[in-house]
mmCIF file of the C-alpha atoms, coordinates in Angstrom:
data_MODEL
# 
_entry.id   MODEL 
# 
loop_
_atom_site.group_PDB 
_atom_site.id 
_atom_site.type_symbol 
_atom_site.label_atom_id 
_atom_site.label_alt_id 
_atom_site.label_comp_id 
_atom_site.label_asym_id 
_atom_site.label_entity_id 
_atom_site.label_seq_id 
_atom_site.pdbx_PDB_ins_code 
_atom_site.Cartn_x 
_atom_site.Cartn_y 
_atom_site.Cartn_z 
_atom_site.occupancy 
_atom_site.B_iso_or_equiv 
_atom_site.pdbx_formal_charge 
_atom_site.auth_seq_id 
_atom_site.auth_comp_id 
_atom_site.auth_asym_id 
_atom_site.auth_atom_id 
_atom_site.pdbx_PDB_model_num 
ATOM 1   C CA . UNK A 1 1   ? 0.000   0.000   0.000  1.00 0.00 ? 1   UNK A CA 1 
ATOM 2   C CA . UNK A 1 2   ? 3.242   2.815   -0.388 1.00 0.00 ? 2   UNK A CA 1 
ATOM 3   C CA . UNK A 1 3   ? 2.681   3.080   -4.418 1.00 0.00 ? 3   UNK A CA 1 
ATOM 4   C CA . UNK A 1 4   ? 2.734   6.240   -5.062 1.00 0.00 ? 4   UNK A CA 1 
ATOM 5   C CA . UNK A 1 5   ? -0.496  7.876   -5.632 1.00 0.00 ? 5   UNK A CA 1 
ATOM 6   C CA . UNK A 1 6   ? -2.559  4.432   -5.879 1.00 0.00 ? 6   UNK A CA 1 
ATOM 7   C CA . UNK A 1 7   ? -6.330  5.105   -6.180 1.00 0.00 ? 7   UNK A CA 1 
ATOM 8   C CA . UNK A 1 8   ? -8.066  2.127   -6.749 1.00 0.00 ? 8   UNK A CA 1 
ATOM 9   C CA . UNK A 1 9   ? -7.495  -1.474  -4.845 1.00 0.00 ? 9   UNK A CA 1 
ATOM 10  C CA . UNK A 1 10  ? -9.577  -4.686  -5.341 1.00 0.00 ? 10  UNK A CA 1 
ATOM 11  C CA . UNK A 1 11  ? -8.696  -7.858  -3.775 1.00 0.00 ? 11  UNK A CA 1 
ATOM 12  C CA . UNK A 1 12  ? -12.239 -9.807  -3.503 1.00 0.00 ? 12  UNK A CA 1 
ATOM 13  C CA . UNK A 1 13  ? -12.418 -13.555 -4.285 1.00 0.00 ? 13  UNK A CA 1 
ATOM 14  C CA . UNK A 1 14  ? -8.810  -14.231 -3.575 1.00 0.00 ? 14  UNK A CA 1 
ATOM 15  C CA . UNK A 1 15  ? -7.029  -16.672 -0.560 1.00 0.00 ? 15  UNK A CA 1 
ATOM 16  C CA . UNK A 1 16  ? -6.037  -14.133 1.619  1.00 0.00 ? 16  UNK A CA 1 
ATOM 17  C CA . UNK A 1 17  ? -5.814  -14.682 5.546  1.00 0.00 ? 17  UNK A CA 1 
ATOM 18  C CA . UNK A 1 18  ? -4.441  -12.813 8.507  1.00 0.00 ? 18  UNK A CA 1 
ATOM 19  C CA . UNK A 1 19  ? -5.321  -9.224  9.672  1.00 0.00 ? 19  UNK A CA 1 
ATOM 20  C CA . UNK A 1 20  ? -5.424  -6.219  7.362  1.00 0.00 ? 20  UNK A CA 1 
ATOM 21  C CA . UNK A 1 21  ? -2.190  -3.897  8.020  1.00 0.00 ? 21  UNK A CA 1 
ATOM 22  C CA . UNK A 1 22  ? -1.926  -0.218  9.351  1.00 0.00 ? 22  UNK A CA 1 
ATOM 23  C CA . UNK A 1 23  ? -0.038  0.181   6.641  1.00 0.00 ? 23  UNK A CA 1 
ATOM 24  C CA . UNK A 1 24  ? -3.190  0.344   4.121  1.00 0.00 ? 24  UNK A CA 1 
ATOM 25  C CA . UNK A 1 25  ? -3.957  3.678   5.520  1.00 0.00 ? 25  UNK A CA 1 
ATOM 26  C CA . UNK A 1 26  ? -0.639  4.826   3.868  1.00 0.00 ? 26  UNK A CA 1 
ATOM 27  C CA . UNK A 1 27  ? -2.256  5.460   0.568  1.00 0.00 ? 27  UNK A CA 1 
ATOM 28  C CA . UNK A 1 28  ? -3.901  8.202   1.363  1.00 0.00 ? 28  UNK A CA 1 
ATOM 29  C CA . UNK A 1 29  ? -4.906  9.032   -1.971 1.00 0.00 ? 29  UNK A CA 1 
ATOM 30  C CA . UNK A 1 30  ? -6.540  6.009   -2.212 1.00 0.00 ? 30  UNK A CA 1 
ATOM 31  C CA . UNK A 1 31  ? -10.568 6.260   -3.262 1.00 0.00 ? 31  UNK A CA 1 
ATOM 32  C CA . UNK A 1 32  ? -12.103 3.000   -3.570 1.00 0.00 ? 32  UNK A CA 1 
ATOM 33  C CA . UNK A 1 33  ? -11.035 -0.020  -1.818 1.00 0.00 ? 33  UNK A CA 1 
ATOM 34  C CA . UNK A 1 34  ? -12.683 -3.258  -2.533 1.00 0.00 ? 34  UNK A CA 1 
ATOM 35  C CA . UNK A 1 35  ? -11.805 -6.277  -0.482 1.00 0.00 ? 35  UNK A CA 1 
ATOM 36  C CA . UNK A 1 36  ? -15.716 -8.266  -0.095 1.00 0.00 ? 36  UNK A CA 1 
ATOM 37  C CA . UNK A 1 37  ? -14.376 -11.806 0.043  1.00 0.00 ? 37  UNK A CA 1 
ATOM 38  C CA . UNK A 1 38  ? -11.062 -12.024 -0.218 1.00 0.00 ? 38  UNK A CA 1 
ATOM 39  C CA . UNK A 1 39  ? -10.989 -15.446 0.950  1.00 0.00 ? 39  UNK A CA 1 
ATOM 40  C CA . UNK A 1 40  ? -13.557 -17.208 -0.716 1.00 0.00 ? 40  UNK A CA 1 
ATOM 41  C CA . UNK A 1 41  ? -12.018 -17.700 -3.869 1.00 0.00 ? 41  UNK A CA 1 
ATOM 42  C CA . UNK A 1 42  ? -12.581 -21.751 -5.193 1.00 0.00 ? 42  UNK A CA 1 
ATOM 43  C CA . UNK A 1 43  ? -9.352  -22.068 -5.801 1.00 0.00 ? 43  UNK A CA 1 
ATOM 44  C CA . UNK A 1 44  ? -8.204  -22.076 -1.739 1.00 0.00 ? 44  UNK A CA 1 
ATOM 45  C CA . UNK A 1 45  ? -11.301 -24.225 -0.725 1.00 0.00 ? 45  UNK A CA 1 
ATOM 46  C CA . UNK A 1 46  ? -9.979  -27.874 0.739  1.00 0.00 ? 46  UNK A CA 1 
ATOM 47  C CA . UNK A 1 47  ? -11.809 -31.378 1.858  1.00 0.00 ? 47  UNK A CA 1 
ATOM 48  C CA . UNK A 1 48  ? -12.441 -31.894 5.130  1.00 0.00 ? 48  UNK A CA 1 
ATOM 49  C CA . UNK A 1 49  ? -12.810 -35.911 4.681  1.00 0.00 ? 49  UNK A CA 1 
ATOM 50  C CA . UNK A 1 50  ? -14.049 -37.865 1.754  1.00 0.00 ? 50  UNK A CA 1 
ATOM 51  C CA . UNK A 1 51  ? -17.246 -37.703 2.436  1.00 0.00 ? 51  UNK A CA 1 
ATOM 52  C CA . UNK A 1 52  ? -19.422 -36.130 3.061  1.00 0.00 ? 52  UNK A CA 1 
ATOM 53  C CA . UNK A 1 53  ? -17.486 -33.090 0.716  1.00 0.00 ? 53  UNK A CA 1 
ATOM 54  C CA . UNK A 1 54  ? -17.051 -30.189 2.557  1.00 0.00 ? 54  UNK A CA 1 
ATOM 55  C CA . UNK A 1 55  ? -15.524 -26.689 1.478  1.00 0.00 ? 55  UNK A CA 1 
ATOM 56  C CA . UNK A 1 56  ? -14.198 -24.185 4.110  1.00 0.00 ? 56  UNK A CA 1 
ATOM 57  C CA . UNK A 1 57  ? -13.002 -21.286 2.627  1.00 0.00 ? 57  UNK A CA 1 
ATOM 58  C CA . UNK A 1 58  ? -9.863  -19.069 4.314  1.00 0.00 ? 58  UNK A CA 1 
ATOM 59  C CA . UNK A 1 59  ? -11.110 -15.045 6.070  1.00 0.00 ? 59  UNK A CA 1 
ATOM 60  C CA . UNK A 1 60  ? -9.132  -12.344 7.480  1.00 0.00 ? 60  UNK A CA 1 
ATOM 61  C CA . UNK A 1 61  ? -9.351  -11.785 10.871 1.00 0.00 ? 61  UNK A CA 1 
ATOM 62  C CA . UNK A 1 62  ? -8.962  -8.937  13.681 1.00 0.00 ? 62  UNK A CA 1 
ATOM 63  C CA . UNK A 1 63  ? -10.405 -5.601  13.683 1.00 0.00 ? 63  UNK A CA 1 
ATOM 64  C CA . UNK A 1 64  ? -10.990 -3.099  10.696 1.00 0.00 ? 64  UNK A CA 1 
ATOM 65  C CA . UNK A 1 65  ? -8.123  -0.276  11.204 1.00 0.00 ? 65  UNK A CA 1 
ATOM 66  C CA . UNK A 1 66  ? -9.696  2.607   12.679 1.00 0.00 ? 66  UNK A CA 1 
ATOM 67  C CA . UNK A 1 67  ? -7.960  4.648   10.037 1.00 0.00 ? 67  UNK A CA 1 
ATOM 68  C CA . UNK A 1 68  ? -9.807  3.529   7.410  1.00 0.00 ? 68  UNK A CA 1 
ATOM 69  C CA . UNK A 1 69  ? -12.624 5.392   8.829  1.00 0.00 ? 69  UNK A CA 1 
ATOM 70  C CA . UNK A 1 70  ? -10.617 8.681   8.765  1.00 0.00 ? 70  UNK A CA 1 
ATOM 71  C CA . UNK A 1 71  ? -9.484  8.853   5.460  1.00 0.00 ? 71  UNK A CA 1 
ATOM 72  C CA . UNK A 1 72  ? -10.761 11.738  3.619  1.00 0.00 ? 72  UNK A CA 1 
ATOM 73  C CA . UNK A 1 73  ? -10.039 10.732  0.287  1.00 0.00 ? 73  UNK A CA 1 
ATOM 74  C CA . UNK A 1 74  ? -11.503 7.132   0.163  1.00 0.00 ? 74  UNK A CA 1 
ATOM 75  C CA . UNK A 1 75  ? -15.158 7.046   -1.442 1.00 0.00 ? 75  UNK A CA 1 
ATOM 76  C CA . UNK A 1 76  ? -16.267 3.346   -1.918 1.00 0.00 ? 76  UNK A CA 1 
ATOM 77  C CA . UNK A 1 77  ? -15.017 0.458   0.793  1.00 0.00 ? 77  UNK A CA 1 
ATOM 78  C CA . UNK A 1 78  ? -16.268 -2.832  0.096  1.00 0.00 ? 78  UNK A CA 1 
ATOM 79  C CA . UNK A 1 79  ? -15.286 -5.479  2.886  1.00 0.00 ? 79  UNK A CA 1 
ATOM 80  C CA . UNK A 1 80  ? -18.096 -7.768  3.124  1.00 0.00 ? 80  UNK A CA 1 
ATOM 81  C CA . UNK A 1 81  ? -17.807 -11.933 3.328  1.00 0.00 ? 81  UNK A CA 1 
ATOM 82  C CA . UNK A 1 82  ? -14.795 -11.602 5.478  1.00 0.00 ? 82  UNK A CA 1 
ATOM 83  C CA . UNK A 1 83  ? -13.925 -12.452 9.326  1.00 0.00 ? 83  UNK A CA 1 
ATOM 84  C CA . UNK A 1 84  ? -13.378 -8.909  10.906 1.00 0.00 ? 84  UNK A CA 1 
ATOM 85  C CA . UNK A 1 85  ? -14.283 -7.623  13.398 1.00 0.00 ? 85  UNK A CA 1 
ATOM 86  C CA . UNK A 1 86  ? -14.082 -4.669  16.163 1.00 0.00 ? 86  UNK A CA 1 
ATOM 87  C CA . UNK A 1 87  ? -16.162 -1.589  15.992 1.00 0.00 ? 87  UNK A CA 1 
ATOM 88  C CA . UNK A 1 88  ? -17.110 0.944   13.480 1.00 0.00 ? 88  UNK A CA 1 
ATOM 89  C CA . UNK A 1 89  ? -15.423 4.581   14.061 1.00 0.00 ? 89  UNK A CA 1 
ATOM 90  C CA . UNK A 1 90  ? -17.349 8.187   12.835 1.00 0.00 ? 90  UNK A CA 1 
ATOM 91  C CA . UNK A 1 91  ? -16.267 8.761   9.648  1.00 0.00 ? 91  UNK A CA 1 
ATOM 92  C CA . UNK A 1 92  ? -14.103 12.335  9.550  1.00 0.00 ? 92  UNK A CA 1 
ATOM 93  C CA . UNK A 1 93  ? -16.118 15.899  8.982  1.00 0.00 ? 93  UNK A CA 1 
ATOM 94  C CA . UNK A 1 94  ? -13.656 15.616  5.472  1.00 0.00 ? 94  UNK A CA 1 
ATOM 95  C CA . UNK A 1 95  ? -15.171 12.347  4.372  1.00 0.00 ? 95  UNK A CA 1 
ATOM 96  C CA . UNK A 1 96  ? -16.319 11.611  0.793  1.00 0.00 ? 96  UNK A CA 1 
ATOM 97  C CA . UNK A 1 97  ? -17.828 8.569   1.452  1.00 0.00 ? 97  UNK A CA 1 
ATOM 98  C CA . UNK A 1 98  ? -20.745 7.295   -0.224 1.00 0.00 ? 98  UNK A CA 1 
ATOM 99  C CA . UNK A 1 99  ? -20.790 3.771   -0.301 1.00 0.00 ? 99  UNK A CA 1 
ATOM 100 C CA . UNK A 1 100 ? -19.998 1.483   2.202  1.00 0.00 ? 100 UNK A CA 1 
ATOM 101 C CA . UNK A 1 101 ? -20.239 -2.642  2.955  1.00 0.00 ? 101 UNK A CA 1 
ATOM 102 C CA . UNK A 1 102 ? -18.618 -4.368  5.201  1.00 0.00 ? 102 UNK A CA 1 
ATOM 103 C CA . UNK A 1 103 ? -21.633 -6.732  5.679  1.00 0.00 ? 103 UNK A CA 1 
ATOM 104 C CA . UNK A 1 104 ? -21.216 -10.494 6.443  1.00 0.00 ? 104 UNK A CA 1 
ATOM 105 C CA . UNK A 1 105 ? -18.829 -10.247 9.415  1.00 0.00 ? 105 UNK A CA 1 
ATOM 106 C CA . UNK A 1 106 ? -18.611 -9.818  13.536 1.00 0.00 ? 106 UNK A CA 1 
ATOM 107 C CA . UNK A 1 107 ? -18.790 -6.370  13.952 1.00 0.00 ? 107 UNK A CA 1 
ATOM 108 C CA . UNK A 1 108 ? -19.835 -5.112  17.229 1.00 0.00 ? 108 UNK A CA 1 
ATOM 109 C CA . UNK A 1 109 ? -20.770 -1.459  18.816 1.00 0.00 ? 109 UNK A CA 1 
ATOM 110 C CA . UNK A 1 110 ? -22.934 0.579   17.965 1.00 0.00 ? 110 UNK A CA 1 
ATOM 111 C CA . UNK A 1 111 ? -23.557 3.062   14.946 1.00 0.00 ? 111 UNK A CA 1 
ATOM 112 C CA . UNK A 1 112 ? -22.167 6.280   15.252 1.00 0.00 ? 112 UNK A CA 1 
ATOM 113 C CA . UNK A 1 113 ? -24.140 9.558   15.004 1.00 0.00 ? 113 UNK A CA 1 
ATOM 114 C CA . UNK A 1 114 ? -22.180 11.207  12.623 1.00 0.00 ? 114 UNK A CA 1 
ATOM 115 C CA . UNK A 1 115 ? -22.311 8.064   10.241 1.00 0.00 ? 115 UNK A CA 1 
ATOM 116 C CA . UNK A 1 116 ? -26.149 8.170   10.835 1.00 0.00 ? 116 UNK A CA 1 
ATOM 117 C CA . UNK A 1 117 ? -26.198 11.649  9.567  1.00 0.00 ? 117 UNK A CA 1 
ATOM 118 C CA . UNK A 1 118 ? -23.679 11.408  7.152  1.00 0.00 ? 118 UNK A CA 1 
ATOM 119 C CA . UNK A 1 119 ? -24.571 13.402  4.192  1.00 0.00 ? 119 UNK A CA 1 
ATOM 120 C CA . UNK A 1 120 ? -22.386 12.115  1.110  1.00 0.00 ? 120 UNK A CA 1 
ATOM 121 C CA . UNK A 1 121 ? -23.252 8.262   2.230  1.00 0.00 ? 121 UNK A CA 1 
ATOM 122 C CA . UNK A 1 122 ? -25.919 6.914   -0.410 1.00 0.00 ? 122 UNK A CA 1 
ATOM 123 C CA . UNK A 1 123 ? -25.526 3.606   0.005  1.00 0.00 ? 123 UNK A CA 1 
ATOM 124 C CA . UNK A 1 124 ? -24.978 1.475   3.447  1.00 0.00 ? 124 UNK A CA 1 
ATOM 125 C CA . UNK A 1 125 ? -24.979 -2.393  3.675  1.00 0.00 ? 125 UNK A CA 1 
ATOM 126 C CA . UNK A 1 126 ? -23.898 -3.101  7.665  1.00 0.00 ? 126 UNK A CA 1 
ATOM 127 C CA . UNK A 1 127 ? -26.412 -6.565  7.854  1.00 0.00 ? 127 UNK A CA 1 
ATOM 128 C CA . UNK A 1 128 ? -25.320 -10.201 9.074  1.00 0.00 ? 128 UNK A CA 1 
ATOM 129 C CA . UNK A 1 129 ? -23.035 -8.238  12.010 1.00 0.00 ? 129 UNK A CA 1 
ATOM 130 C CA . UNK A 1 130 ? -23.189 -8.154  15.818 1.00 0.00 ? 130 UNK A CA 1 
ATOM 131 C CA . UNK A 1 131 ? -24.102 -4.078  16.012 1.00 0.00 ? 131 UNK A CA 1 
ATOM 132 C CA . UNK A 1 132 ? -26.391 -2.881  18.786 1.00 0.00 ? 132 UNK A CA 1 
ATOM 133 C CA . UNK A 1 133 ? -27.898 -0.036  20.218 1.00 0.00 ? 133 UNK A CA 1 
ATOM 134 C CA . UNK A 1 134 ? -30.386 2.351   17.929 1.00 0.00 ? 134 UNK A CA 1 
ATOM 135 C CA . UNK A 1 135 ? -30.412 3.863   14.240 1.00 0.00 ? 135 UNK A CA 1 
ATOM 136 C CA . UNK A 1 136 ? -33.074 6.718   15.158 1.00 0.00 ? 136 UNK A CA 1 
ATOM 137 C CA . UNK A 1 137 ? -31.325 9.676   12.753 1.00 0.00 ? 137 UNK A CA 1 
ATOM 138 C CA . UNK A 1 138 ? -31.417 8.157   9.482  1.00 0.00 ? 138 UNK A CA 1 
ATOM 139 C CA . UNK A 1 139 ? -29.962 9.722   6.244  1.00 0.00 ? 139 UNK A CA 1 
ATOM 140 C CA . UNK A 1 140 ? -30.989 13.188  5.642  1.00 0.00 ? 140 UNK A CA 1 
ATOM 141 C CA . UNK A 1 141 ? -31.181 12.473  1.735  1.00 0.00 ? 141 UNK A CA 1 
ATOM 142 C CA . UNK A 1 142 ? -33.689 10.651  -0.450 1.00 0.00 ? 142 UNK A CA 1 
ATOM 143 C CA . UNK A 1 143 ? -31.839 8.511   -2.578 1.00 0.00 ? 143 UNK A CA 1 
ATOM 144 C CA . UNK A 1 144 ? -30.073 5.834   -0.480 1.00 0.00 ? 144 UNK A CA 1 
ATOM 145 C CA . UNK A 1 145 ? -29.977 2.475   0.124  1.00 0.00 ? 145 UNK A CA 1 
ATOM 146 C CA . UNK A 1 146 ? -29.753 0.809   3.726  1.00 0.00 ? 146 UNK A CA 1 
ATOM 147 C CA . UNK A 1 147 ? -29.535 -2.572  4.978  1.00 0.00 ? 147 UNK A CA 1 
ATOM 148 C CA . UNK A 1 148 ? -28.852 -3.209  8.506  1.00 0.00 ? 148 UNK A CA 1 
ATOM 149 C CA . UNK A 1 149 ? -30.714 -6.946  8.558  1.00 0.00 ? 149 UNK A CA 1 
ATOM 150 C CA . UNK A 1 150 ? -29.534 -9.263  11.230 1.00 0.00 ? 150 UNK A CA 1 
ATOM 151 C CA . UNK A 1 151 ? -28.035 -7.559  13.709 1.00 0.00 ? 151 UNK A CA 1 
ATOM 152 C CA . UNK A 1 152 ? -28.578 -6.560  17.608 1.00 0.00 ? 152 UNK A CA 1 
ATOM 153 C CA . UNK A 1 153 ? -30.549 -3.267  16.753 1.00 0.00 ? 153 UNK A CA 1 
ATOM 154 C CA . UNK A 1 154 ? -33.279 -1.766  18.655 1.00 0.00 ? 154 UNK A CA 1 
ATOM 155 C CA . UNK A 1 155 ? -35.796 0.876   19.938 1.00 0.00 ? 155 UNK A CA 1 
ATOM 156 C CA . UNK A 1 156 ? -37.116 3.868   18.147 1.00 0.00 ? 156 UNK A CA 1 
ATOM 157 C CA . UNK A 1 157 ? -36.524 4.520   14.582 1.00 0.00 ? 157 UNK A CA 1 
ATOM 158 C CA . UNK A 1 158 ? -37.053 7.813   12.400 1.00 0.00 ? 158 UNK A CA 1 
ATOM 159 C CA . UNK A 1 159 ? -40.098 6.837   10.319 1.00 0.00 ? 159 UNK A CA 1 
ATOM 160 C CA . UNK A 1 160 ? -40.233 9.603   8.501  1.00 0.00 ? 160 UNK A CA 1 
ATOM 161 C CA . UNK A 1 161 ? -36.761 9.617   6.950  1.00 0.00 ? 161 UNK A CA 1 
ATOM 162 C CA . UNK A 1 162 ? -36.752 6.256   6.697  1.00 0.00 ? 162 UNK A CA 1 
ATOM 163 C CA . UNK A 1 163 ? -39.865 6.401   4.431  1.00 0.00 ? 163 UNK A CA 1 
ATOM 164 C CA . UNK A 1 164 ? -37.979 8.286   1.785  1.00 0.00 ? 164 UNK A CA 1 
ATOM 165 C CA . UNK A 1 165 ? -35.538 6.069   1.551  1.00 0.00 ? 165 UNK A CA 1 
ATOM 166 C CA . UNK A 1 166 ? -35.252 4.274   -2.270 1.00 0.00 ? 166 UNK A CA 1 
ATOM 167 C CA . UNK A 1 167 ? -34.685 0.402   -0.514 1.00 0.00 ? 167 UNK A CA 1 
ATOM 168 C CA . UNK A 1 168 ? -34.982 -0.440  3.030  1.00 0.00 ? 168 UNK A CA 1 
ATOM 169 C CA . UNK A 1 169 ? -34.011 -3.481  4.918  1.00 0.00 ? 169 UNK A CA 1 
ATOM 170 C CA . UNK A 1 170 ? -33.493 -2.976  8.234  1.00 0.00 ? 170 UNK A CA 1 
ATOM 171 C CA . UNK A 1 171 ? -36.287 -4.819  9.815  1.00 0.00 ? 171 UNK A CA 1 
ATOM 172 C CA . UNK A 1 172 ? -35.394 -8.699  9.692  1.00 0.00 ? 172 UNK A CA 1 
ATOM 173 C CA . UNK A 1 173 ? -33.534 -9.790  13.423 1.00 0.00 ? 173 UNK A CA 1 
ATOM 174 C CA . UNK A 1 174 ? -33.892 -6.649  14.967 1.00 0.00 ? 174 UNK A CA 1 
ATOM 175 C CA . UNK A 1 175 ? -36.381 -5.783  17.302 1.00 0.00 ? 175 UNK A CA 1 
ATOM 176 C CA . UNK A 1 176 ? -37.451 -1.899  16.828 1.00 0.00 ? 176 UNK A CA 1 
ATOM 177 C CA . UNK A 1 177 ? -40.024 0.074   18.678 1.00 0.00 ? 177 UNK A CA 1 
ATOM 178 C CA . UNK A 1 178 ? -43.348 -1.180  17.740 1.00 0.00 ? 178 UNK A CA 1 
ATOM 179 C CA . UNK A 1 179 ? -44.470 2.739   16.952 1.00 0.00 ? 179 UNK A CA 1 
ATOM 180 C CA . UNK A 1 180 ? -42.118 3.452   14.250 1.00 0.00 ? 180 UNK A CA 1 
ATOM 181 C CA . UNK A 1 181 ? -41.959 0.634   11.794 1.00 0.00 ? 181 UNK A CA 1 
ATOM 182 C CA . UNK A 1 182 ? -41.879 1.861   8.468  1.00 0.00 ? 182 UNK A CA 1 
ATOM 183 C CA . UNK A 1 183 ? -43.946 0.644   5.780  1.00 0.00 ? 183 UNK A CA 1 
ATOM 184 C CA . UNK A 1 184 ? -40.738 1.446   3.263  1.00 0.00 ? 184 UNK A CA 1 
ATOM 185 C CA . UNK A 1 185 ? -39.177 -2.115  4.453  1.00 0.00 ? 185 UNK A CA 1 
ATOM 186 C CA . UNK A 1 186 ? -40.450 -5.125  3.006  1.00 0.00 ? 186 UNK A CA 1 
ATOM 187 C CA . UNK A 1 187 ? -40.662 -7.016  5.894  1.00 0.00 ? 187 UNK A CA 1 
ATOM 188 C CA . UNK A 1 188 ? -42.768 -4.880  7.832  1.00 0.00 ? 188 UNK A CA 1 
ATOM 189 C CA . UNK A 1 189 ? -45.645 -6.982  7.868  1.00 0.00 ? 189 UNK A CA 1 
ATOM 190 C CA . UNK A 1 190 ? -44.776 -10.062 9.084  1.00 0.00 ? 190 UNK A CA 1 
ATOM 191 C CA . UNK A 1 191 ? -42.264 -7.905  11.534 1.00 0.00 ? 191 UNK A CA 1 
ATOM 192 C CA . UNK A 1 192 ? -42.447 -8.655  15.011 1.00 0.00 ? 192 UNK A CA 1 
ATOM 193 C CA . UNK A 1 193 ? -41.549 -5.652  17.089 1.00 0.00 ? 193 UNK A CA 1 
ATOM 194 C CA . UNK A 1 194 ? -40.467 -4.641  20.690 1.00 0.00 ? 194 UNK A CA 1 
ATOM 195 C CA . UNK A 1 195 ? -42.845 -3.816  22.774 1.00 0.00 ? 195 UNK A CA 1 
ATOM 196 C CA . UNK A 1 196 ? -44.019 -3.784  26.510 1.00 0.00 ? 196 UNK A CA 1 
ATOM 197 C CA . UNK A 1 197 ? -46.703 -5.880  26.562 1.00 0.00 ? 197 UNK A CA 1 
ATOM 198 C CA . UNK A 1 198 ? -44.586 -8.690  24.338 1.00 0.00 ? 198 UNK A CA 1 
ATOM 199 C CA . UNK A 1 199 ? -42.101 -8.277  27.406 1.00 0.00 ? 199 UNK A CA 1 
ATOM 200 C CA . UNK A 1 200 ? -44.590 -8.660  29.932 1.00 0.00 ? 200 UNK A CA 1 
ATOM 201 C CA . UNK A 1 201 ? -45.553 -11.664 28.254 1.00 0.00 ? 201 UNK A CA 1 
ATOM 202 C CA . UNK A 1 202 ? -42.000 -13.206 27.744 1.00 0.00 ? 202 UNK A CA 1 
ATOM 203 C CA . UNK A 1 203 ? -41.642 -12.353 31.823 1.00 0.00 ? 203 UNK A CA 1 
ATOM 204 C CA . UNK A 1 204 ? -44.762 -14.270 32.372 1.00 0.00 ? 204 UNK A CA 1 
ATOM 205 C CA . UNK A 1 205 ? -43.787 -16.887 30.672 1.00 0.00 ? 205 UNK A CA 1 
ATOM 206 C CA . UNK A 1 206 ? -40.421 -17.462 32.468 1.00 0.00 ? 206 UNK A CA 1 
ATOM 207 C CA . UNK A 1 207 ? -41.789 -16.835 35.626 1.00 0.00 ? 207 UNK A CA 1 
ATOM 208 C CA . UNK A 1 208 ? -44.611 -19.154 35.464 1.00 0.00 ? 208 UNK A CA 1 
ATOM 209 C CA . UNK A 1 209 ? -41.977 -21.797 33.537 1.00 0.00 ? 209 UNK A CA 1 
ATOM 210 C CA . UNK A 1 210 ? -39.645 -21.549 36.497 1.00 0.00 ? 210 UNK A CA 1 
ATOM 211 C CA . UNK A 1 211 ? -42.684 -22.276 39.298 1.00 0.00 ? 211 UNK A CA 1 
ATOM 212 C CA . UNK A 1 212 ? -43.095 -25.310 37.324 1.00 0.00 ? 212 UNK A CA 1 
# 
């Protein structure tokens, strides 16, 4: 990552492992960085016994460096598919980002603010992760695309914003306030919310479980 002036990087489908180096923050000048799989290439898959056939494939590991998140110049990152983890860090008043994935892994934390309310980001695929807490801003645009699917999310959401949004899929595995689902998401049907008197319930339940 110390070529001079390198913009563009794309490593998907390939048989990487180990942990991503500080040293990829180097090229600064870098704008889009594109890394969704890089261990799942069929070429690296192996037998584990003759049968039945099974195919493991290799992943990075350890945490996304927090410098990624900081550099101004970097527009598209694309890490999905892969084995990383940690936490995801604001993105810098500078940034140009405006699309981001790094779905597919075992993220953790929470979403920051400033990434909520990040104006430049128009598309945002965070599902299949380990993230907590709320996503009550929203993007103050129209024209993005969010997917935060199976994850640890919860409580109240910003309907309104959220309804403007061109495709939602937030819904599926998290358990949102029951008074701001929005109608946007596909799955807000069949969605089965958080609320007080499905708590009550659940506490019911256990409680009269344990007696027995």
């Amino acid at each position: 990552f110390t070529i001079p002036g390198i913009r563009t990087v794309a490593l998907s489908i390939n048989c990487f492992t180990g942990e991503l180096p500080m040293s990829i923050c180097d090229a600064v000048d870098m704008t889009v960085l594109s890394m969704d799989g890089v261990g799942a290439s069929k070429s690296c898959a192996w037998r584990d016994g003759a049968f039945p056939i099974m195919r493991r494939f290799a992943a990075l590991d350890g945490d996304i460096p927090d410098c990624l998140w900081s550099m101004d110049n970097l527009t598209v990152l694309h890490m999905a598919g892969n084995g990383l983890t940690g936490t995801i860090s604001s993105l810098s008043n500078t940034s140009k980002m405006t699309n981001m994935s790094v779905a597919h892994n075992r993220i953790s934390g929470t979403i920051p603010v400033a990434l909520q309310e990040n104006g430049n980001l128009i598309e945002m695929d965070l599902s299949y992760n380990k993230i907590t807490g709320q996503y009550d801003r929203g993007f103050p645009g129209s024209d993005e695309h969010v997917v935060l699917q199976v994850n640890r999310l919860s409580g109240r959401l910003n309907r309104r914003r959220l309804e403007q949004v061109n495709y939602l899929n937030i819904l599926v595995d998290n358990r949102y306030d029951c008074r701001d689902i929005p109608s946007s998401d596909e799955s807000h049907v069949d969605y089965s919310c958080e609320s007080i008197d499905l708590d009550k319930s659940l506490y019911t339940m256990a409680s009269i479980i344990g007696f027995l």
